[in-house]
Every structure is written in C-alpha cells, then in structure tokens.
N, C-alpha and C positions, 0 to 999 in steps of 0.2 A: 478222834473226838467228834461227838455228835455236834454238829450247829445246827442253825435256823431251819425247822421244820416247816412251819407252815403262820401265817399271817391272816384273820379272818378282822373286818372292820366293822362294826354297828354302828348307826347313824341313831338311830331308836333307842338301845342299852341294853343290857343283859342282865339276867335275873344274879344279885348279888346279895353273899352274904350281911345278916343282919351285925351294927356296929355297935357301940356302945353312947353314939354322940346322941343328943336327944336336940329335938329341933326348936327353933324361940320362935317361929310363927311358921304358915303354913302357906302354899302357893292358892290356897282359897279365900286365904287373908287377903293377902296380897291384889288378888284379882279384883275381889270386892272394894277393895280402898281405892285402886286406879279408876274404877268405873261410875266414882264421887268427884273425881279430877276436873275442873276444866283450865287446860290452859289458855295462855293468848297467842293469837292467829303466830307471832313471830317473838323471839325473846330478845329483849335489851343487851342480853349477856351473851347468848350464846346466836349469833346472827345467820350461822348456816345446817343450824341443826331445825329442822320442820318439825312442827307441834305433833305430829298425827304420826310422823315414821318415830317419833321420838318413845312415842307411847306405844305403836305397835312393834318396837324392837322390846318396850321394857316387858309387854304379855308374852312373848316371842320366847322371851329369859327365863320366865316364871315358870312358863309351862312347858318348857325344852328344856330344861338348862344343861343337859350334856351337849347341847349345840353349838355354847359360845364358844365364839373363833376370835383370834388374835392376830387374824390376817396374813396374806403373804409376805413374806420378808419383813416381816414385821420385826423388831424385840420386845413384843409385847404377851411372849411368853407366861411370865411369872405371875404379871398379872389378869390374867384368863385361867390360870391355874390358881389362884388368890380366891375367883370367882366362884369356885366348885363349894364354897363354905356358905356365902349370903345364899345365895342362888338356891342350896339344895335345904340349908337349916335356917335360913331368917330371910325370907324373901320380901314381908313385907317391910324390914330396917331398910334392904335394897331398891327397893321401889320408892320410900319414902326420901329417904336420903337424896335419891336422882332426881325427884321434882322440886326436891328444894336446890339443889346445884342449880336447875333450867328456869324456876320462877326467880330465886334470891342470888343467881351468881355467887353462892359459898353455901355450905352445908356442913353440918356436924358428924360425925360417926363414932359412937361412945363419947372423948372425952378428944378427939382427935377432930380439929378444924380444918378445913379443906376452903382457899381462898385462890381459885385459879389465877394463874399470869394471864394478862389480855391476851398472850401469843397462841395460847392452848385453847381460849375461849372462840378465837378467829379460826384455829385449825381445826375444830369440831366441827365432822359434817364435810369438812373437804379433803379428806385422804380420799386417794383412788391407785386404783389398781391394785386392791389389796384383796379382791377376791369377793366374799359375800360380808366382809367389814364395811366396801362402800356403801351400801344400803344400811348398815346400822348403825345410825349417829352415836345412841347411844350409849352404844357400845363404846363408839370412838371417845367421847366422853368420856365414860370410866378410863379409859385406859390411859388415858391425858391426864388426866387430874389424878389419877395414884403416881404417876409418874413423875407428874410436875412436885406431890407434895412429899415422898420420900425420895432420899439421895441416898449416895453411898459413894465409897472412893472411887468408882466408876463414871461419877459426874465430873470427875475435878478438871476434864479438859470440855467437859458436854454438860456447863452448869447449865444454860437456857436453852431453851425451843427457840428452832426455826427450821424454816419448811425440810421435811424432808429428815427431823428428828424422831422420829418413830423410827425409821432403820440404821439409829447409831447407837451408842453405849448411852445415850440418853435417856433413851428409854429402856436401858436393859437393866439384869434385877440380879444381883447376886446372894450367896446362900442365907449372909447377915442380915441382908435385907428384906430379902423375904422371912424370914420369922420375924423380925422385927415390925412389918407389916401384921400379920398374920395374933402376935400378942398385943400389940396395942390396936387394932380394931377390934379382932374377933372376938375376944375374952375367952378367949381357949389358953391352956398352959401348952408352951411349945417343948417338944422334946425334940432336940436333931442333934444329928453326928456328923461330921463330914467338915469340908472347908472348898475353896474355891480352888484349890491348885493339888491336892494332896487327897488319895483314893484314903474313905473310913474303915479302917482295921476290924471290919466284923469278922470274925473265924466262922460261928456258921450264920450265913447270912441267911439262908430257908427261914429257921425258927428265927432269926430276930426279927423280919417283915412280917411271916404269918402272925407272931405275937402282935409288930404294931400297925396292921391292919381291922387285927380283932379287939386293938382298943378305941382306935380313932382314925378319920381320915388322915393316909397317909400320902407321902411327898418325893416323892424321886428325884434330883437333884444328877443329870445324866449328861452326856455327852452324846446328843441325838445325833450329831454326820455315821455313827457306826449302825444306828436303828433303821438304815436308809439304804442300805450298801448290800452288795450279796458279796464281795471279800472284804470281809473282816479281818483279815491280815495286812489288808493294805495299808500302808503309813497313813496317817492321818494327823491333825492338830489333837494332841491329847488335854483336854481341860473342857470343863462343862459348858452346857450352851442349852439347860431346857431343862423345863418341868413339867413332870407327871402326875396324876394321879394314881396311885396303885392301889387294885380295890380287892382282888385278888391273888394269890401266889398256890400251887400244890406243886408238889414235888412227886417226879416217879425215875427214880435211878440218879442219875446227875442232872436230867430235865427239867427245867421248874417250867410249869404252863402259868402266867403271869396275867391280868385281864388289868387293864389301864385305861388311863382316861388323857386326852390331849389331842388338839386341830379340831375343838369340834364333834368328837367321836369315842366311841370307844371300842378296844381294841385287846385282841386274842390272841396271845405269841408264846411259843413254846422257846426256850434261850437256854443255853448251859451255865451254870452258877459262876462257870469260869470268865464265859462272855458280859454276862451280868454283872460282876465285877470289877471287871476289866472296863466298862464304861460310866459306871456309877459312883457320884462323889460324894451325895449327902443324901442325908434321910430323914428326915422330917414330920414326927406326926404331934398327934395336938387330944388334947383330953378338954374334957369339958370345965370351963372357971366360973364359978356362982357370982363372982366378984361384977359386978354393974362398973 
C-alpha cells in the first residue's frame, strides 16, 4: 500500500478552485471602515489588549486571512477553522463586530450576543508562549469570546476560565458544536456527517468531498497526531482532535492529492483513501442562507 508521498506548505495560498459561496462584503470594505476607527489609548474592558496591535492584528486578518493561527498547544482549533468563513466571505461583519467587543465590552453577530466573563476580558492580551498568537490580541480575543460563549458536553468539568484554559477541554470544540457555531452566526445551511467517537460511513469518499467542496466551504473533522507521524501504523489515541479546511481533493489510482487549510497555512499532501479514512470523523460543509 502506497502512503505519504510527499508534504509541500504555502504560507501565501495556492491558486484554488472557484466555489459556489458568494461573499457579504469585501477585505476593501473592511479596510476602509477600520481606517474611520479611532479608538482610546487603553480599553475599560479589555485592559491588556493595546489599541494599535489590536487593529494591526484586525488588517493583518483581512488581508492574510489564510494566516490566522490558533497558537501553540493551544485548543483553539475549531475556532481558527470557524475563522476561514468572516475572514475570507464577510470581513467587514468581522472587523466591525471586534470593535464593538474592545469599545462596548459585548457585541452582536446576527442575532447571537456575545457578553464576555471578566475572566476572558483579563486573559486577552496575556497568553504567551503560544507562538506568533502572543503578538495578536486580537486574535486572542476572538478565540476567548467564541469559546467563553459556546459550550458543549466538553465544558461540564471546564465550565469557566482560568489561567491556563486555552490548553484544556475548555476551550476545545467538538463536531456539534462546531456547526452549531457555524449555523447560528454564519447564515450558511450546515450539511455534516460524522460524530465525535465513531468514523462516517462514506463508501466512496473521493466523490463525496470533491462534490462538497464544489459546493461550499468544506470541514474536516480528523484525528491530527496521525497527520504528523511518518508510522502510521503505530498505535495511537484513536478519536478526533482538529479541524481542516479542505479546498481541494483529485484522485489518481488510490492516491487522492488533497490541498488544506490549518496552523496558519496551507498545505499540499498526497494520502491513500484508506489512510484518509482511517483518520477522519466528520465532514462538514455549508451552502449559502438568504435568511438575515
């Protein structure tokens, strides 16, 4: 059985197929609205996030956005992979949304209010060692405040923050919860298969990705320690731990060449459908909802 060929990373992106989602504003929107901005020197709410890195992490988003990162050892996966939707189809709801978080201490998204805990508003701005996350508040921000304001049975021993809750089940995001996220902010219809404990029964799974890749951003739902390893036969904890973005998939024999998005980057990997399989437990993509 063929395995892992070869592994190529872009920091930049690669030229990808055209999707079906169509976008609700534009990173030229966005640009222009921030640069109408002024905030104050320090904020009442959020006390260790800086006005000036605060705004040149949010241009940083706009005009990279295959760049955001969810830090070292982090569990803030799901939501940087949440991120690949404002960021690349509504950037300026993303922009505007964050300034009302850092001017008003709360902010709306759709129909969904967001009222951080004081604990998340003190810990913005002060992770460290997380890689190129300590330089971006906020980032840190976002990732606090989606996580403080969706739960799931993964909180029930890690209901609140405190230091040092970004690298527990507190902040981590399972498959419910993430479309859950994903239909009540984005206004996308959610289509996913799969569960947290138990591999989805796709027979051929080639044509069901390239189908729902060519309809919408799609979602991987995987068991990263194997994506990381060169024996893939070695035992391992079998159950998911990450999310992808899958933007492309072609197939030649049992090969599928796969081009993804995640850490930041994206990334070029040839895998056998068996191996693919064998690590993947949900699937996740999303069509456009007229529905405001």
């Amino acid at each position: 059985m063929r395995r892992l060929i070869f592994i190529l990373v872009w920091t930049i992106g690669l030229a990808l197929p055209a999707q079906s989602q169509e976008s609700y504003s534009t990173p030229e929107e966005a640009l222009e609205w921030l640069n109408t901005v002024h905030l104050p020197d320090t904020s009442l709410y959020w006390p260790h996030v800086q006005h000036h890195l605060f705004l040149e992490n949010l241009r940083i988003n706009v005009t990279h956005p295959v760049g955001m990162y969810q830090g070292t050892n982090t569990n803030f996966c799901g939501y940087a992979a949440l991120s690949y939707l404002p960021l690349n189809y509504d950037p300026l709801r993303y922009v505007k949304f964050m300034v009302s978080l850092y001017t008003d201490g709360q902010a709306k998204w759709r129909k969904v209010k967001f009222t951080p805990s004081p604990e998340v508003m003190l810990a913005a701005g002060t992770l460290h060692f997380k890689g190129v996350l300590d330089i971006h508040p906020a980032d840190q921000m976002w990732f606090l405040v989606l996580a403080d304001r969706f739960r799931s049975y993964l909180n029930l021993f890690h209901a609140k923050f405190h230091t040092g809750s970004e690298d527990t089940f507190w902040a981590a995001c399972n498959l419910g919860k993430f479309n859950r996220m994903i239909k009540r902010m984005m206004g996308y219809k959610v289509r996913a298969i799969g569960s947290d404990l138990l591999r989805p029964g796709i027979r051929d799974l080639y044509t069901y990705l390239q189908k729902a890749v060519h309809t919408g951003t799609t979602f991987l739902y995987v068991n990263n320690t194997y994506l990381h390893v060169k024996n893939h036969n070695k035992s391992r904890f079998s159950f998911p731990t990450h999310f992808l973005v899958l933007t492309d998939i072609q197939k030649e024999d049992d090969v599928l060449t796969i081009v993804y998005w995640d850490y930041g980057g994206k990334t070029l990997r040839q895998v056998t459908t068996s191996f693919l399989k064998k690590i993947l437990y949900g699937v996740t993509y999303i069509e456009k909802d007229n529905d405001e």
